[in-house]
C-alpha positions as CSV (number, residue, x, y, z in Angstrom):
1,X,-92.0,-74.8,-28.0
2,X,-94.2,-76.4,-25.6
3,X,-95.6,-80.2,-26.9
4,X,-98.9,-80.0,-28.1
5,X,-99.1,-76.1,-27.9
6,X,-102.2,-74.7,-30.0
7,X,-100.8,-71.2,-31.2
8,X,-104.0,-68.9,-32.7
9,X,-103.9,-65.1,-33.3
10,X,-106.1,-63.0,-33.9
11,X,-105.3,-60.0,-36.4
12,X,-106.6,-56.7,-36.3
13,X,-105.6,-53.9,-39.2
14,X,-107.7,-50.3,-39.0
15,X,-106.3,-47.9,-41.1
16,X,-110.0,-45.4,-41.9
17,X,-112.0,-43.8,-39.2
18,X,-114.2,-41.1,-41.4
19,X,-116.3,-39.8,-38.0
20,X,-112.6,-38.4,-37.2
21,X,-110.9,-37.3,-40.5
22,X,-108.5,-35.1,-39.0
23,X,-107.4,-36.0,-35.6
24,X,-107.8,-39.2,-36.6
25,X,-106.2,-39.9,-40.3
26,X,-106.3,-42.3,-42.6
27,X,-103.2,-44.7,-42.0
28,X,-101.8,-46.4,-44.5
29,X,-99.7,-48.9,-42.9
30,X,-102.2,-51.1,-41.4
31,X,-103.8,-53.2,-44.0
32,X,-100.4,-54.3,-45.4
33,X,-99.6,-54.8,-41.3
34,X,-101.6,-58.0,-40.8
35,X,-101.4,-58.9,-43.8
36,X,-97.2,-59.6,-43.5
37,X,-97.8,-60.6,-40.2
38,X,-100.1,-63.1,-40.7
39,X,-97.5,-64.2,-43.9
40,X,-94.5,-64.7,-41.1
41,X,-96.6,-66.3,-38.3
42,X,-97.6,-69.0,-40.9
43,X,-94.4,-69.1,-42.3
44,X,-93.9,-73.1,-43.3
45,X,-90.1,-72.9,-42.3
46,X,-90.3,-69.8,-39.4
47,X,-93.8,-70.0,-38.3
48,X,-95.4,-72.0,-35.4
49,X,-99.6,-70.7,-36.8
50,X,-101.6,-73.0,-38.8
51,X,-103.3,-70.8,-41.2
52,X,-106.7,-72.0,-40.0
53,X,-105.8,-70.4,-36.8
54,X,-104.9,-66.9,-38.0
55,X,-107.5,-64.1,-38.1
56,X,-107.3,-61.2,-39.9
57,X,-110.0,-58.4,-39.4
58,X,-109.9,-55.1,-41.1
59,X,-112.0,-51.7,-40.3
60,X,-114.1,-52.8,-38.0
61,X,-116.4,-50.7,-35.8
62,X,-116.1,-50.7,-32.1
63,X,-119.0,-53.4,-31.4
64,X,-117.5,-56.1,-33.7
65,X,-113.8,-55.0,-32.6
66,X,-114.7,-56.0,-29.3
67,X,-117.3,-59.1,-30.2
68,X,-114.2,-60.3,-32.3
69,X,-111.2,-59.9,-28.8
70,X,-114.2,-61.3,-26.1
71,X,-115.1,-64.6,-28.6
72,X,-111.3,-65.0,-29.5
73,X,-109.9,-64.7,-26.0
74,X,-112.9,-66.6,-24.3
75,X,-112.4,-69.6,-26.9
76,X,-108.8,-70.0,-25.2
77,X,-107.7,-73.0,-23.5
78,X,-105.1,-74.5,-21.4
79,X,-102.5,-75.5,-23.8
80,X,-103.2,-72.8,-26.2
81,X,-100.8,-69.8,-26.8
82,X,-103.1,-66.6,-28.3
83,X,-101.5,-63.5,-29.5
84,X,-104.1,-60.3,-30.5
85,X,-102.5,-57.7,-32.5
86,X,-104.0,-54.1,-33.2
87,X,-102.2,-51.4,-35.6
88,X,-104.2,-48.6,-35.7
89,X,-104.7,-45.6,-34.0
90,X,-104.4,-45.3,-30.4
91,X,-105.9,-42.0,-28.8
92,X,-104.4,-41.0,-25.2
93,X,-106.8,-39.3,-22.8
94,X,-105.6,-36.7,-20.1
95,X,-104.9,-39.6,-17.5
96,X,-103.0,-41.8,-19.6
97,X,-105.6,-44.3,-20.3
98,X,-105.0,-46.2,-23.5
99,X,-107.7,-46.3,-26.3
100,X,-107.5,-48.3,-28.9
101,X,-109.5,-46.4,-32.3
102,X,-112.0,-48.4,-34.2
103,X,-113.8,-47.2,-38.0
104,X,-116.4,-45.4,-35.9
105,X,-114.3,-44.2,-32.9
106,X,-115.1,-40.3,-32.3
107,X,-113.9,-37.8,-29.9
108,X,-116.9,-36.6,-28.6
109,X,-117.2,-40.5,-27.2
110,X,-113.6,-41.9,-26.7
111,X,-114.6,-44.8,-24.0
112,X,-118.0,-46.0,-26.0
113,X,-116.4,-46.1,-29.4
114,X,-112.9,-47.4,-28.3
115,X,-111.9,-50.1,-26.6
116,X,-109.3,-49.6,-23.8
117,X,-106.3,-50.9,-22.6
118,X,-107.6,-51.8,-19.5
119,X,-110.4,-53.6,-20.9
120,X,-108.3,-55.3,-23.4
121,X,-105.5,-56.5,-20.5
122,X,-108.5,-57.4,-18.1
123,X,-109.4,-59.9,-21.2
124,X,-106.4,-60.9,-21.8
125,X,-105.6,-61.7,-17.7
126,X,-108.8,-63.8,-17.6
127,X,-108.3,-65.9,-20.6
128,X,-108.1,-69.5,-19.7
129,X,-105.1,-70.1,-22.5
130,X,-101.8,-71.2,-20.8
131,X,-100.2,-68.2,-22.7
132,X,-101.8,-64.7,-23.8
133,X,-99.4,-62.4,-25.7
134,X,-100.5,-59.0,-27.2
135,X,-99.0,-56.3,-29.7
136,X,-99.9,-53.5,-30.5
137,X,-98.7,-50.7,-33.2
138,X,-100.1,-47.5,-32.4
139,X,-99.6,-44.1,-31.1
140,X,-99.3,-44.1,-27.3
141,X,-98.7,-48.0,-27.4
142,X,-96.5,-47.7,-24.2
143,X,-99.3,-47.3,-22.1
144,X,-100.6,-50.3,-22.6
145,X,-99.2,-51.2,-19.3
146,X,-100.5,-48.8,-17.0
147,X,-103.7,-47.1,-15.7
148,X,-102.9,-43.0,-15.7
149,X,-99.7,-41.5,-15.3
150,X,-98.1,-43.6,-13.0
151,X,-96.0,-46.7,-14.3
152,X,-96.8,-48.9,-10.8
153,X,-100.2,-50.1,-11.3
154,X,-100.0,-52.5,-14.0
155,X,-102.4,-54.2,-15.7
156,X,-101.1,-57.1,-17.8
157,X,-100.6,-59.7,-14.9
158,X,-99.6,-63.4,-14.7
159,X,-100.4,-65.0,-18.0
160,X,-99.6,-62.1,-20.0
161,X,-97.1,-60.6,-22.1
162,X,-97.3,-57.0,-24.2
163,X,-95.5,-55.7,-27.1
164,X,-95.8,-52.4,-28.3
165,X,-94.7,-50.1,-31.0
166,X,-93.6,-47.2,-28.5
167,X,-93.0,-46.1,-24.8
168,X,-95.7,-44.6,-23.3
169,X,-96.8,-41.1,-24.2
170,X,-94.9,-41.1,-27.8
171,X,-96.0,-41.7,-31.1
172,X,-95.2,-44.6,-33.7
173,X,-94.1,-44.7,-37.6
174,X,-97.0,-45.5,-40.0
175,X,-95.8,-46.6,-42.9
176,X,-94.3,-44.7,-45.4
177,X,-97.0,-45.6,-48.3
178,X,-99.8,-47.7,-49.0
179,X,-98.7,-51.3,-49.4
180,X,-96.1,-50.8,-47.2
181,X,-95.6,-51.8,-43.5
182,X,-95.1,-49.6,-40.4
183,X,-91.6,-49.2,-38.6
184,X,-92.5,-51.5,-35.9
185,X,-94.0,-54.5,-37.5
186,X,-91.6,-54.1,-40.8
187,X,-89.3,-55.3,-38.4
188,X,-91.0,-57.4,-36.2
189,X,-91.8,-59.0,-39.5
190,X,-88.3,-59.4,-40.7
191,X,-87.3,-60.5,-36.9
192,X,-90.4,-63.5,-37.3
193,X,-88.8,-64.7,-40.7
194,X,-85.2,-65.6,-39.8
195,X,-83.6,-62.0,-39.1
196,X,-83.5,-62.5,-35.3
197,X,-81.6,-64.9,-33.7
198,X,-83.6,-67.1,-31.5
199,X,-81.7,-70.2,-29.5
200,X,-82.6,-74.0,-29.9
201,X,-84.5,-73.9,-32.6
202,X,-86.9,-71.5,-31.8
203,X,-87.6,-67.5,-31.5
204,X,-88.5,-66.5,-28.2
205,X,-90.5,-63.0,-27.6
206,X,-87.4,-61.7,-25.8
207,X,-85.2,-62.3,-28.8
208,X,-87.4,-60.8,-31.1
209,X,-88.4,-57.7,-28.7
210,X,-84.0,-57.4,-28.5
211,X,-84.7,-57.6,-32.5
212,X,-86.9,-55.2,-33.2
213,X,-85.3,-53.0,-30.6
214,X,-81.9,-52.7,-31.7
215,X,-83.1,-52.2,-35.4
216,X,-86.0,-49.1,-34.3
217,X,-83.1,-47.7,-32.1
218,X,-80.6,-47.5,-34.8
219,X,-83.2,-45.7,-37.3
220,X,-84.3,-43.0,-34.3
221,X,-85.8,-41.4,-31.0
222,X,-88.7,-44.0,-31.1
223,X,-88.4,-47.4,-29.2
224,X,-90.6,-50.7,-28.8
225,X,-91.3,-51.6,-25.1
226,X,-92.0,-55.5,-23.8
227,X,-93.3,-56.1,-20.6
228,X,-93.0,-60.2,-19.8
229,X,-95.9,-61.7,-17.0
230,X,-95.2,-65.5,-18.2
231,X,-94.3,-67.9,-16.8
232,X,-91.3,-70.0,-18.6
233,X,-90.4,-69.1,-21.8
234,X,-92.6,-68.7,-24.7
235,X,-91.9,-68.5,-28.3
236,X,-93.5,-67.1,-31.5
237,X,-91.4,-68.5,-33.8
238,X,-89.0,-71.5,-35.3
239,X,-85.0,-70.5,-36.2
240,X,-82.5,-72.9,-37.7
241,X,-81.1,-75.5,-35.2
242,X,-77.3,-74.9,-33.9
243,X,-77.3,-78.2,-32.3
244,X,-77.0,-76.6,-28.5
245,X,-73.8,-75.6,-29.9
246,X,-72.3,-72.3,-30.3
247,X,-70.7,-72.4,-34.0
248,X,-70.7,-70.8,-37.0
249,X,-72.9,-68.1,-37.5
250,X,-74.0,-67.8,-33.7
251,X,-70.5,-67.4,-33.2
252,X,-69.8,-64.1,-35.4
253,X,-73.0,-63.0,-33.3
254,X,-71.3,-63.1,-30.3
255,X,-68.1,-61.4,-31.3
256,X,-70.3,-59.2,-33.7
257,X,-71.8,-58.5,-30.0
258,X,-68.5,-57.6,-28.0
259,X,-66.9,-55.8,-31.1
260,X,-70.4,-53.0,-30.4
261,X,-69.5,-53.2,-26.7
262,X,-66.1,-52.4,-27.0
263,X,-67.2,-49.2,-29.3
264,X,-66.7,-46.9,-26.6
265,X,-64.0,-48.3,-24.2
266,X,-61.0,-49.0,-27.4
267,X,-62.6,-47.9,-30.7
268,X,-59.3,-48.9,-32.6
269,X,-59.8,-52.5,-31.2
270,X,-63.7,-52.8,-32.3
271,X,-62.9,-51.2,-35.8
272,X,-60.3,-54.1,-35.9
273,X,-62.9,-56.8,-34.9
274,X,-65.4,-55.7,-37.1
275,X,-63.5,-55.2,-39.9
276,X,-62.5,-59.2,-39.8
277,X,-65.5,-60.0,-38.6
278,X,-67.3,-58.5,-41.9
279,X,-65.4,-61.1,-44.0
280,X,-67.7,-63.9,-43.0
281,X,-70.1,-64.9,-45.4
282,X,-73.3,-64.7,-43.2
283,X,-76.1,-62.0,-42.1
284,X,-74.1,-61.1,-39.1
285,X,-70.9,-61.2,-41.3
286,X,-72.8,-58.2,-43.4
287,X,-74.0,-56.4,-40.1
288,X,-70.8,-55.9,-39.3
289,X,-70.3,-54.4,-42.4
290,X,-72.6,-52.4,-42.1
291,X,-71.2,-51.1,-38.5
292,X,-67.8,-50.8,-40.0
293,X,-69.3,-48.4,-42.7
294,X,-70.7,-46.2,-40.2
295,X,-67.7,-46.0,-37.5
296,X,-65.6,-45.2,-40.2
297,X,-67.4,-42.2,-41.7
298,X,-67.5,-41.0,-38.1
299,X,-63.5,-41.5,-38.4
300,X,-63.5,-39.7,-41.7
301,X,-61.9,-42.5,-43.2
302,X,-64.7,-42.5,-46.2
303,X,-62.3,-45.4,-48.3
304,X,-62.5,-47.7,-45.8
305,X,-66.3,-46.8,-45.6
306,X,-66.9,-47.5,-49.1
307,X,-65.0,-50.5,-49.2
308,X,-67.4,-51.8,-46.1
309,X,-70.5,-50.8,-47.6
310,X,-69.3,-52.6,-51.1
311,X,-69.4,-55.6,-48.6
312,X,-72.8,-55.3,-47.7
313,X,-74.1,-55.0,-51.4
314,X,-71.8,-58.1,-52.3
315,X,-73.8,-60.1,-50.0
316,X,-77.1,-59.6,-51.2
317,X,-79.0,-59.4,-48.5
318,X,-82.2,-57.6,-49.1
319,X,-82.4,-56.0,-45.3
320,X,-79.7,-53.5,-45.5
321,X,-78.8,-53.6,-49.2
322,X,-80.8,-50.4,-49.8
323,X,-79.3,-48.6,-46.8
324,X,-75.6,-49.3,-47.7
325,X,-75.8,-48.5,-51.2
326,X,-77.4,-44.9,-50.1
327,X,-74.4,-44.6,-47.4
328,X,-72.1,-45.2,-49.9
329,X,-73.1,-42.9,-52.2
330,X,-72.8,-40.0,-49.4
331,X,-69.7,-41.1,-48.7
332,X,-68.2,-41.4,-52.3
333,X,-69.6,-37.4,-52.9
334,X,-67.8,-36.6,-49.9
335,X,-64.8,-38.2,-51.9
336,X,-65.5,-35.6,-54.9
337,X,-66.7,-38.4,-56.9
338,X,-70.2,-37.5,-57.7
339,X,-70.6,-39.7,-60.8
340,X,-70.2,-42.8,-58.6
341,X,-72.4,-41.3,-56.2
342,X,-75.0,-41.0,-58.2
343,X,-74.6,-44.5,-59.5
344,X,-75.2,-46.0,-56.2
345,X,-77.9,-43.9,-55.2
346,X,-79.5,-45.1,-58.1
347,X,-79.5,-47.9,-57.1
348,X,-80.5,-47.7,-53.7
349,X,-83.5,-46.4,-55.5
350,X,-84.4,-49.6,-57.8
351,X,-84.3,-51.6,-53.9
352,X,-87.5,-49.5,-53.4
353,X,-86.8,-49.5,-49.7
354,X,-89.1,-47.1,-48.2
355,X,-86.7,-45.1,-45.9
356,X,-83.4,-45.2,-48.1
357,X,-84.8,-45.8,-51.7
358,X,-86.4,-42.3,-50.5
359,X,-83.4,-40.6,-49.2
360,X,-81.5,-41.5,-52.0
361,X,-84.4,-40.0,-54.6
362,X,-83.7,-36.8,-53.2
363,X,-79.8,-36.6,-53.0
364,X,-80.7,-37.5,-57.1
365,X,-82.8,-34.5,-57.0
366,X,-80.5,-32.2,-55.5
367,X,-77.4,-33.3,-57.9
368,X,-79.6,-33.4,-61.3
369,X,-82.0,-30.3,-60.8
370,X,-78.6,-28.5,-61.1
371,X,-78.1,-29.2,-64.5
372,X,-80.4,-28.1,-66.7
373,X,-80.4,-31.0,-69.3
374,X,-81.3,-33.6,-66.2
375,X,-83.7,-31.4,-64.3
376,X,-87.1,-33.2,-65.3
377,X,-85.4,-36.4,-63.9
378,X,-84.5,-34.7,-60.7
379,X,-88.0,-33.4,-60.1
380,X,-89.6,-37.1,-61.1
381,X,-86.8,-37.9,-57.8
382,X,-88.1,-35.1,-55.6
383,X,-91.4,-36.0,-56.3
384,X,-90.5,-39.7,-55.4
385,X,-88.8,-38.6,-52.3
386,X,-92.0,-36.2,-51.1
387,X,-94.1,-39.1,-51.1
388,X,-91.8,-40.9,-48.9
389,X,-90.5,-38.4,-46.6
390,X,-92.5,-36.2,-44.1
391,X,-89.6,-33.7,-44.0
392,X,-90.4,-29.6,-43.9
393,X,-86.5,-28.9,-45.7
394,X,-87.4,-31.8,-48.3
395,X,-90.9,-29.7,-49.4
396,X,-89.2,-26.7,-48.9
397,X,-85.9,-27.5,-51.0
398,X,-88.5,-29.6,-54.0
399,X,-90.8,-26.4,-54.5
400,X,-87.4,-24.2,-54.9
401,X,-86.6,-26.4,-57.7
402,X,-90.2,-26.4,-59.1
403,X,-89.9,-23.1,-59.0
404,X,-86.6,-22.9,-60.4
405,X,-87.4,-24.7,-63.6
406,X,-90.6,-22.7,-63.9
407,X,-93.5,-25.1,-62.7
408,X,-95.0,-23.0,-60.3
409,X,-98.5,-24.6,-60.1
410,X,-96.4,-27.9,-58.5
411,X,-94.1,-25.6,-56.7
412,X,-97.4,-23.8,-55.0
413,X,-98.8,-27.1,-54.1
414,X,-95.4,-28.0,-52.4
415,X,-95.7,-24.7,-50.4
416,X,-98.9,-25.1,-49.4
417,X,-98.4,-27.9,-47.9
418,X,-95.3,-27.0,-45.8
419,X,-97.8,-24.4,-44.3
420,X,-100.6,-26.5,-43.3
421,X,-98.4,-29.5,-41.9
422,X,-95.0,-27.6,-40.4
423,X,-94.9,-25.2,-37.6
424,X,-92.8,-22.4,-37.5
425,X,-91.1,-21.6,-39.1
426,X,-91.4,-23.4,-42.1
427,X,-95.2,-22.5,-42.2
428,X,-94.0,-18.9,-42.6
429,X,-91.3,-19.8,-45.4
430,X,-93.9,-21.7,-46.9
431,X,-95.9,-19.2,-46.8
432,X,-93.8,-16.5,-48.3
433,X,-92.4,-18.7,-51.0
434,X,-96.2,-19.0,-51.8
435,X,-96.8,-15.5,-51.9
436,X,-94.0,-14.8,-54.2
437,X,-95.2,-17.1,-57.0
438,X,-97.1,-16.2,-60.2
439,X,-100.3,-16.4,-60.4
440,X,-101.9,-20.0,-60.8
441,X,-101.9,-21.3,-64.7
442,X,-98.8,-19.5,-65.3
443,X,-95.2,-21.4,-66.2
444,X,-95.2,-24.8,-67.1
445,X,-97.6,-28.0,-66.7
């Protein structure tokens, strides 16, 4: 954005920490984290990196972790714009300090085998880079800001901006399965390569915190926070040139805009707007598709729901694809047409999305485990969807249909772990679906 801007980042991914196996898990979302990253940031039509001046570090123990921020932040000059991103665990002590977990990190020595968020912002604040930007994807990211409890004393000041997977004192999404990203930075991803909309020609970090935002708030209770110390505006990213003009596109993103505000105040005018404004052949043409699907199911009106969601498969677009074809399928079984249904969560299935290909696998596994001459293809869809889905009803309604069709060693291992990773009380169901089992070898393989 700025003539003659250097823009360099620095990528950090730790997903194992073996002194810590169990308050400290193995993640699998990070190695696939900077890896997607550093594929949008050098991005030959989106990015603004040089791929000479992306880093990516994986695992590292704390001493290298912070050899690899000083060196990287102390090598910034003016004219430079240096981003350091961490997803990975990030451990929260009593007073709300920040830590962020290296390989080696352990509890019995949180500040020497961590690095903190105070540390981390004092680095970033004496940088002598015109811009320092950094994001981090982690439990507990929220408190980036702040040193203990109280949200006034901040940290990150002039110079700095921060982007983080969560508000303080809440937790963030790894991903779903190896290979695949986290919540967060699946859609900061998507937001870097042409999903958000930025303005002249570029994507500034306010358009893609609004991004990543609106998408994080749709899918649940967990939220992204940005905090913005900089002076002027500062950008992370290229978007296609309008010209300085509002047309096309950008303008079915401002209607698409007012149609969501006027959701609450005349519903019957914003199910009109959105309705025509998902006939335009464009991403935001198919978001309001998308909206339309979902006001209407709240309506009841499950045709007109179909009908939008068709809209959003018509288009193609890989981003929601997935999520309207498993909407519609809900829908069309609400309709008493569960033939169709299945059909389209089928298909939601082959996008291999990792929330709705998931959800989808197990509405498959409810409707064929009832049928006895489709029940091995409804397991193979529970067992899909148990991989995918952290859910205490998905384990618990999977081993009653192990059970059901007599494999009870699988059924068992379902059960047991419901107890050890649900409270109550799904540990006690768990639990006393365990006990009334066979014993182990008998039933099927």
């Amino acid at each position: 954005m700025t003539p003659g801007r250097r823009y360099r980042a620095l990528l950090l991914g730790n997903s194992e920490f073996p002194r810590e196996p169990v308050q400290l898990p193995g993640l699998a979302g990070p190695p696939a984290d900077v890896e997607r990253l550093r594929e949008a940031l050098t991005d030959r039509e989106y990015g603004l990196h040089r791929a000479e001046d992306v880093m990516v570090r994986r695992d590292l123990e704390i001493s290298p972790m912070r050899e690899e921020i000083e060196v990287f932040l102390d090598a910034g000059r003016p004219g430079d714009q240096l981003l350091v991103f961490y997803s990975g665990h990030g451990w929260r002590e009593e007073d709300g300090e920040l830590y962020l977990c290296a390989r080696d990190t352990t509890r019995r020595a949180i500040r020497s085998t961590t690095l903190s968020a105070a540390d981390l912002a004092g680095q970033m604040q004496a940088s002598r880079a015109s811009a320092t930007i950094v994001v981090l994807d982690c439990c507990n990211s929220g408190n980036y800001r702040f040193k203990g409890p109280s949200p006034v004393r901040v940290f990150d000041g002039s110079g700095v901006a921060a982007l983080t997977s969560s508000q303080p004192d809440r937790p963030s999404r790894d991903a779903v399965a190896p290979g695949r990203t986290s919540q967060f930075t699946g859609h900061l991803v998507a937001g870097l390569r042409g999903a958000a909309r930025g303005r002249d020609g570029h994507l500034l970090l306010s358009d893609l915190y609004d991004y990543v935002h609106e998408r994080m708030a749709a899918e649940g209770a967990i939220r992204p926070t940005y905090h913005n110390r900089l002076a002027g505006l500062v950008a992370l990213g290229r978007t296609p040139r309008t010209g300085g003009s509002v047309t096309g596109s950008n303008l079915v993103a401002d209607q698409l805009k007012a149609a969501l505000r006027l959701e609450s105040a005349d519903r019957v005018s914003a199910v009109r707007a959105l309705r025509r404004l998902s006939e335009h052949d464009s991403g935001w043409g198919t978001l309001a598709a998308l909206r339309l699907g979902e006001l209407a199911t709240a309506d009841g009106d499950d045709a007109t729901a179909v009908r939008a969601y068709d809209r959003v498969l018509a288009s193609g677009d890989p981003r929601w694809a997935a999520e309207a074809a498993y909407r519609r399928g809900v829908r069309l079984a609400a309709m008493g047409e569960p033939d169709h249904a299945a059909e389209s969560w089928r298909r939601a299935v082959e996008l291999d999305d990792p929330r709705w290909s998931s959800a989808a696998a197990r509405e498959l596994g409810r409707r064929l485990c009832g049928d006895p001459a489709t029940v091995t293809a409804g397991l193979a869809h529970y067992r899909r969807a148990l991989v995918a889905l952290d859910d205490p009803g998905l384990a618990l309604e999977a081993g009653d249909a192990m059970r059901a069709a007599g494999r009870y060693d699988e059924a068992r291992a379902v059960y047991r772990r419901l107890v050890s990773r649900a409270g109550r009380p799904w540990s006690v169901i768990g639990a006393d679906r365990q006990a009334g089992l066979p014993a182990p070898g008998a039933g099927r393989s």
